[in-house]
C-alpha angles and dihedrals in degrees: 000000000000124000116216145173116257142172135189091014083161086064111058085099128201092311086057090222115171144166108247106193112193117200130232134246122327086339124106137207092293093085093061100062095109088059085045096052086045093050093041088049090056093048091256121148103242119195114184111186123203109226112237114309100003116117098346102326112148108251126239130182124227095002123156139217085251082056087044097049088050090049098053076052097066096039093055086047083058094052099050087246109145105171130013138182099241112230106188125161123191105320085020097050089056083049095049095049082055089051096051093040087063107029103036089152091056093051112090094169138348126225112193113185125177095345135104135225104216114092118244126292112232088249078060099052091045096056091048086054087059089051087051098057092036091051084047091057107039102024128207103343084057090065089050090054092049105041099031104076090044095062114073136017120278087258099064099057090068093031108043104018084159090072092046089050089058105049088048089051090052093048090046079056099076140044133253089246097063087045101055096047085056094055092049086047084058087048095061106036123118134275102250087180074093101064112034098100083055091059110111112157117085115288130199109194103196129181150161113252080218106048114134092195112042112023134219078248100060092048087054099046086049090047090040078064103046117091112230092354126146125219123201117184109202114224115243097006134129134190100313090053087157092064099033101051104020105153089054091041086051100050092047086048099047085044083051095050097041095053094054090047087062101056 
């Protein structure tokens, strides 16, 4: 099973609706806890998975975004949840589109912040294989090396090191086995360039104007896809937009939810 972080379990009512927030790469709940005080804050059942092997997860090798989608499944199922608003950045946004792609019907919206939906060129897999080996190699504090100074604007890591400390903590927390495996679960997941026409639940597409990974350009040409969705760029913020900018990334995503809540 997978452990995650909740709040206001008691509240998902007689619908079962809750807020499923899904972490980046090679992050875990943890970095969610700003969206889960705001929704706990709102009354609104809140449910933050940690990915296989992160933070008690069970492991499993060779797994892949379509096994982890099943198994939210099953986890939501546990908890009495019946429908969520997917909340899913870089790593969580692939996730999401699997999720959708196979429980449409559970999917009452969708919420994609720093992340893409084309699979992978092969200059991009190649790249991920060299993480691989190097991760291998150097372990954990390899893949700090390599992702940290990816995640916020040049400004935050004077500004707010805190920020900085506690990615990096998250990251020391797991071996290089269970990071890797993640990263070859992002090599194999599925083109949801595919799908996005199809896509016909409310849709958020969030991300940072600063954002090194993940470009303003590449929200808009996801949202531009999308039938009916919304995109918000969030001023001053790089990949991790939910961290950074936490107070502007909040209030989009509480508008979002209550809109959708009153359909």
């Amino acid at each position: 099973m997978l452990t995650y972080l909740s709040a206001e379990m008691a509240k998902s009512g007689a619908q079962g609706y809750a807020v499923l927030l899904l972490h980046a790469f090679p992050l875990s709940a943890t970095m969610w806890q700003s969206q889960i005080d705001a929704l706990e804050k709102a009354g609104i059942t809140v449910i933050a998975p940690n990915a296989y092997g992160i933070d008690g997860s069970a492991e499993k090798k060779d797994w892949t975004f379509t096994d982890y989608a099943h198994e939210l499944s099953t986890l939501l199922e546990s908890l009495g949840v019946k429908r969520v608003t997917v909340v899913g950045l870089s790593m969580g946004g692939y996730q999401a589109f699997e999720f959708y792609r196979l429980y449409p019907d559970k999917t009452v919206s969708l919420v994609l912040c720093d992340t893409r939906a084309d699979g992978d060129t092969p200059e991009a897999r190649a790249g991920r294989e060299e993480f691989i080996k190097a991760v291998k190699a150097g372990g954990a504090e390899e893949a700090i090396r390599r992702m940290i100074p990816n995640y916020f604007t040049a400004a935050t890591y004077t500004s707010k090191p805190e920020l900085v400390v506690l990615a990096e903590n998250i990251i020391r927390k797991q071996t290089g086995n269970i990071i890797t495996e993640a990263m070859r679960a992002i090599m194999l997941r599925y083109d949801a360039t595919t799908i996005l026409p199809a896509i016909h639940c409310p849709v958020l597409v969030l991300n940072g104007t600063k954002d090194k990974l993940t470009t303003p350009e590449t929200a808009k040409s996801i949202s531009c896809r999308i039938p009916g969705s919304q995109l918000r760029l969030l001023a001053a913020a790089g990949h991790l937009s939910n961290m950074e900018k936490s107070g502007e990334f909040n209030r989009a995503l509480l508008d979002h939810i209550e809109k959708v809540r009153l359909t």
